[in-house]
N, C-alpha and C positions, 0 to 999 in steps of 0.2 A: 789702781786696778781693784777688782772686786772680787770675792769671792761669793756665791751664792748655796743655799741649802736648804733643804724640804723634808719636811716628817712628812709619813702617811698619818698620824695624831701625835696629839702632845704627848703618848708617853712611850713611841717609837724613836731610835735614835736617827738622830738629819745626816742625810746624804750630800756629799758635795754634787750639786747637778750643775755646774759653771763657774768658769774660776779665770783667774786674766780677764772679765770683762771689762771693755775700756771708758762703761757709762753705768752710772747707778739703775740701770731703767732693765725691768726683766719682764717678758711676757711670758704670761702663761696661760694653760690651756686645762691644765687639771687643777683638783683640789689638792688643797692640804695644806701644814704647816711652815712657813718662807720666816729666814732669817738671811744677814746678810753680814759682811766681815770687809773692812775696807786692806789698803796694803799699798806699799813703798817701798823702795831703794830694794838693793842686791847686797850683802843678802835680804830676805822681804821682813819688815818688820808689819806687823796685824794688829786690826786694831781689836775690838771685844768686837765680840760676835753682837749684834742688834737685837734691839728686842723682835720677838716673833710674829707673827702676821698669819692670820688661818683666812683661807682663802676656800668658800664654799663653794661646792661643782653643781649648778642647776641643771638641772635637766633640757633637754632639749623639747619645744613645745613643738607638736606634729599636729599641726590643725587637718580634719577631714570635713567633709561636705557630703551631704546627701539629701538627693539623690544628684548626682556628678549631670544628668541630662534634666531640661525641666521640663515639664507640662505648665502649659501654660496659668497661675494663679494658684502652683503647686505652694506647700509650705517646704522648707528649707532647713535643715537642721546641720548645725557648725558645731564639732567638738575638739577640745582644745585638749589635746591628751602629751603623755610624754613622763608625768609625777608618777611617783610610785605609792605617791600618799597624796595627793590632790586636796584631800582637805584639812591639811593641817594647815591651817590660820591662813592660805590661798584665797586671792582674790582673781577673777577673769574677767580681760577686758577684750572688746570686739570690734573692728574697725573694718569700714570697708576702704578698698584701694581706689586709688586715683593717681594715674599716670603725671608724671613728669616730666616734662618736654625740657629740652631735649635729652636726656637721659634716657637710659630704657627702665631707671625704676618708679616708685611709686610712694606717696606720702600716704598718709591713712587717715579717715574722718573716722571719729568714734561715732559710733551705732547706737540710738535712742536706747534710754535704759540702760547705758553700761555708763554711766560717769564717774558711778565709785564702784563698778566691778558687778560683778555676780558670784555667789555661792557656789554654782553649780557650774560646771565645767563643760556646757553645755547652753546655745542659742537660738531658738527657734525664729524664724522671719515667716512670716505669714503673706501670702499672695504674691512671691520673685515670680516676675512673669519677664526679666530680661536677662540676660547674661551678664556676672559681677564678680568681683576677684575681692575675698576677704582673708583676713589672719587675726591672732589673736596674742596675745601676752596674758604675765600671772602679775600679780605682785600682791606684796604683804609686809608688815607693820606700818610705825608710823615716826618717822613719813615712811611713806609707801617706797620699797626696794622694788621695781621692775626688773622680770627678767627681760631677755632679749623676744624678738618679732616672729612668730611665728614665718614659715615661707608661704611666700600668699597662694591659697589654693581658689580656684575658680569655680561657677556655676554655669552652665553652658545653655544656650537654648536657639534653637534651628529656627526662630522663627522671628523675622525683622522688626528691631524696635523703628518707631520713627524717627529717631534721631541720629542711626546709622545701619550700614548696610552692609554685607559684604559680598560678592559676586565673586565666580570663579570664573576663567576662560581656561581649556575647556571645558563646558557645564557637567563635567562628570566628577564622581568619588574617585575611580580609580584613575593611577597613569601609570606610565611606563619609566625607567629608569631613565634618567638624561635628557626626559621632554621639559622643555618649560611650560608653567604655569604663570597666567598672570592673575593676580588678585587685586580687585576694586573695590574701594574702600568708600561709599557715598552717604552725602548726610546732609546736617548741615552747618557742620563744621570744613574748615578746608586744609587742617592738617593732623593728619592720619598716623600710626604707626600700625603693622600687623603685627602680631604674637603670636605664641604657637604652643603647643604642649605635648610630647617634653619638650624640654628646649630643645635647639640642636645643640649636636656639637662643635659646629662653628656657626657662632651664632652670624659673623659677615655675610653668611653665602646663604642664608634664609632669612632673616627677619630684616624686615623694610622698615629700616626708624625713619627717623622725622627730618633725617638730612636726606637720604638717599633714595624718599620716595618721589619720583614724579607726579607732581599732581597729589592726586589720590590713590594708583596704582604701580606696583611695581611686580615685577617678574622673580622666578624662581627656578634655578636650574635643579634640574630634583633629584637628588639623593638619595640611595635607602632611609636613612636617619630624618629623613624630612615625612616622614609618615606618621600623622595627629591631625591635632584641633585646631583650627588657626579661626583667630578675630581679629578684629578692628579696635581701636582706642585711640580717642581722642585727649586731647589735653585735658578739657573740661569734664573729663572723669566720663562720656558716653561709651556704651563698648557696644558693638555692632551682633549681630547672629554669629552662632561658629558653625563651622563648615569641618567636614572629616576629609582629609585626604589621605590615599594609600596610595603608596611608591610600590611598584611592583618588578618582577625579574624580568629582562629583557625576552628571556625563553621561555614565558608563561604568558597567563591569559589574563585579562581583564574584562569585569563585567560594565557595561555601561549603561548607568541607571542615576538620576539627578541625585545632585548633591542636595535640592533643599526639598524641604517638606512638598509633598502632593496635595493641591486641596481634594477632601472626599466628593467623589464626582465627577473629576475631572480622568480624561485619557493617559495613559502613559504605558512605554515601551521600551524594552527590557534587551537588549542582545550582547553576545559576545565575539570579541574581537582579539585579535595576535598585534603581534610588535609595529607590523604594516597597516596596521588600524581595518584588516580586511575584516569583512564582516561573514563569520560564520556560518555554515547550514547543519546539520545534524547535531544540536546544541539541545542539552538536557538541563532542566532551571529545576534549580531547588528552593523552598521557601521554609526557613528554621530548620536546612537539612533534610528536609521530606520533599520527593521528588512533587513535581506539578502536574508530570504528566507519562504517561506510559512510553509515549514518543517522542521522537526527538524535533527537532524543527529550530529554523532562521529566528524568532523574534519571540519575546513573550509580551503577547497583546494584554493590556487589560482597559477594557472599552472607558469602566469605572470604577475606580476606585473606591475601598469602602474600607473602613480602621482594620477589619479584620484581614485586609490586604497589608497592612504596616507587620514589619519585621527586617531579616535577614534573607539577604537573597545571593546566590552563587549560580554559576554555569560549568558545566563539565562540556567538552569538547577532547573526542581521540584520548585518551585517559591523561588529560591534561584538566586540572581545574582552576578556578579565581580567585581569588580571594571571597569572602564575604564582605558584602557592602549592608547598611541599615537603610531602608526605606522608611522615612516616617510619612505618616497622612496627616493631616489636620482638619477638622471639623469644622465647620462654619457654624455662627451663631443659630440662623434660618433650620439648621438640620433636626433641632429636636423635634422642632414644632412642626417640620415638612413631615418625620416620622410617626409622628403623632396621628396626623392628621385623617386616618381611618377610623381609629378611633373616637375622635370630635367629631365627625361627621357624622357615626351613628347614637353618641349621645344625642348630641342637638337635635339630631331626626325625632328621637325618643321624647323630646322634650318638646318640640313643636307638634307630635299628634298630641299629645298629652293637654298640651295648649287648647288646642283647635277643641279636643271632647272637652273640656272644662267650658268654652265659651259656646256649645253647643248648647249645654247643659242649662249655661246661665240666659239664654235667649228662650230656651222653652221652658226656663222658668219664669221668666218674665211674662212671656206668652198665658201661660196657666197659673196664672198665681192666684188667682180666684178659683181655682178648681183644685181636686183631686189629682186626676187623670187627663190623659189628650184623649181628644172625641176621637172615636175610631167609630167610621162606617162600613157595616159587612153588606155582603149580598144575602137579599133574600128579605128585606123588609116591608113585606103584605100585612103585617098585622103589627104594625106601628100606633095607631090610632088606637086599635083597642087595647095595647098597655100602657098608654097614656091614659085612659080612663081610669083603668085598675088600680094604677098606680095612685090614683088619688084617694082611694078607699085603705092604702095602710095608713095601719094604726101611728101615732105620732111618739114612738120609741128607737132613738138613734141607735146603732149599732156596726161594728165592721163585717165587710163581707169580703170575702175575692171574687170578683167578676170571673167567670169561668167560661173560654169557647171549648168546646169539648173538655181534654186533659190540659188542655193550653190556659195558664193564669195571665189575663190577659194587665191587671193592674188592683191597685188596695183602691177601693170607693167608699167612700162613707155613706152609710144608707141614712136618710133622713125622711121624715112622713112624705109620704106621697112616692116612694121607692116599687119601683113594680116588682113582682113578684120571678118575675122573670129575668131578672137582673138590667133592664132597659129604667132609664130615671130620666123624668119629665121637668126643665126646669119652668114650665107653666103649670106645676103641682102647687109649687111654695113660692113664699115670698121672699123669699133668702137669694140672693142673686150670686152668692158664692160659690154655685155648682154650674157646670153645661152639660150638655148631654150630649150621653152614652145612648146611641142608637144600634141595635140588635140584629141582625136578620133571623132570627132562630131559635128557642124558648133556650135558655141557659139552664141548665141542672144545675 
């Protein structure tokens, strides 16, 4: 038989915490100071008490995740918290989980970059565009002392990888107390378990392992406590989109609005329904708690959808309300560029007249590239002849002029001998063939 004994430190006196054990073997759960004393016959003879054993209490590591929904090629940041001193000679390691068949737990692959830990107590993932379940551990010296495995905490996201899927029947968020659900689990694997978060409290009567699903889907009789996140996981570590479902009172209301993402764009309708799944008239929709509309009405239409439709949505019906459900949208690739597109179309307008006068420019340069000026012909040219004559009596002194019809400057000419006086130029004055002519109808000031 044994005796056992525990200091809170080596210089508190030890308490007997067990005595008649019938095996040397003690577990324990706290720190501190363990000795131990063996013993025989009636009366008991003992033996010396053992040497002592300090037995240190680690902390419990509480891994968090944020942000807990993704966006899709969101970054992801995991903290390993729990120390009251984190950096004292701690080391942090990051694994992510991968299910166990047929178990319901998980083994752990380490996370690029953590092979011999990280300083920081803290892990950023850059672009999780799928839903993933990680945890984390400490350790320190050498060899390295691990503590125990964080509880694995997840990343969720509404939006279907390809390699698994998950489907509700019926396609809503909310239900009623005692309806069954079935959840479909599709990929391209062909053995599924669902998960859920919290857990339940009986885990039998909700979560579909790996014996009890048919196929790919099984059913759920629904209970208060079945109200969460539920996905899909496969063996090969794939985990599906999560879906929210809310269990609601028999004598209440439920709003009916899909469970998965809306693409931007697309129609969707909104109403409220009782226990009889009847459908509602005089029904008031909220959106973030702010009403929609001044009146009441059967359905809430919305032709299309657009991000700034994404949120919380609720129905009041006879002073009876619903739960709140999340409506998410999702964006298509095409949508920047469709919203764009008023914009681009007045740039490039901008840039194609722009075009067009540039090559107008460059054609009646070509044209005149032997001249000043383009020949312009006015009315009124009776006395053409005789400044052509005139013109051939100026003096042989180049000079600039502006051609002038009244206040109107019609272009820069260069005057060269033989330039009439009246602003008309003869190019049978000179022998220079670089000029054409400027014909007048009208003496130019």
């Amino acid at each position: 038989m044994f005796d056992w004994f525990r200091q809170e430190s080596v210089s508190s006196p030890p308490q007997l915490i067990r005595t008649n054990e019938p095996d040397g073997v003690l577990r324990v759960s706290e720190g501190g100071v363990y000795s131990c004393r063996g013993g025989r016959g009636d009366p008991v003879f003992h033996t010396e008490t053992s040497n002592e054993i300090s037995v240190l209490k680690t902390a419990k590591l509480v891994l968090s995740v944020s942000p807990s929904w993704l966006s899709p090629g969101a970054s992801v940041t995991l903290s390993c918290g729990g120390f009251q001193h984190p950096s004292a000679g701690w080391r942090f390691f990051w694994y992510k989980t991968v299910p166990k068949p047929p178990s319901s737990s998980y083994s752990f692959d380490l996370m690029p970059g953590s092979t011999s830990g990280t300083e920081e107590n803290s892990y950023l993932i850059n672009g999780q565009n799928h839903a993933a379940g990680y945890v984390c551990r400490a350790g320190r010296g050498e060899p390295v002392i691990y503590t125990d495995y964080s509880q694995p905490k997840f990343v969720w996201s509404a939006d279907s990888p390809p390699a698994a899927s998950l489907s509700v029947s019926p396609d809503r968020v909310q239900h009623f107390l005692h309806q069954s659900v079935t959840l479909n689990c599709t990929g391209n694997k062909t053995q599924w378990r669902v998960k859920s978060f919290p857990e339940p409290v009986r885990p039998s009567s909700s979560q579909c392992s790996w014996r009890t699903m048919t196929g790919s889907s099984c059913t759920i009789n629904l209970l208060q406590h079945h109200s969460g996140v539920y996905w899909c996981e496969s063996g090969s570590g794939d985990f599906s989109n999560a879906v929210n479902i809310t269990v609601q009172n028999n004598n209440g209301l439920i709003l009916v609005s899909p469970v998965h993402p809306v693409a931007e764009g697309d129609p969707v309708t909104l109403s409220c329904r009782d226990k009889q799944l009847k459908l509602l008239s005089k029904v008031f929709f909220y959106h973030n708690d702010k009403p929609l509309h001044n009146d009441s009405r059967e359905e809430l239409k919305i032709s299309a959808v657009s991000k700034s439709d994404e949120g919380f949505y609720k129905c009041q019906y006879s002073g009876k309300e619903s739960p709140q459900s999340w409506m998410s949208v999702t964006v298509s690739l095409s949508s920047p560029i469709s919203s764009s597109f008023p914009l681009l179309f007045i740039v490039r307008s901008i840039i194609g007249i722009l075009v067009i006068i540039l090559l107008i420019f460059l054609l009646c340069y070509r044209r005149s590239k032997d001249s000043c000026c383009i020949s312009f012909k006015l009315s009124g040219s009776s006395n053409q002849s005789s400044n052509r004559n005139d013109a051939a009596n100026q003096p042989e002194s180049p000079e600039y002029n502006s051609l002038l019809l009244g206040d109107v400057q019609l272009c820069e000419s260069l005057k060269s001998p033989g330039a009439a006086a009246n602003g008309t130029w003869s190019a049978a004055a000179t022998d220079d063939p670089d000029y054409t002519e400027i014909e007048s109808g009208g003496a130019l000031e």
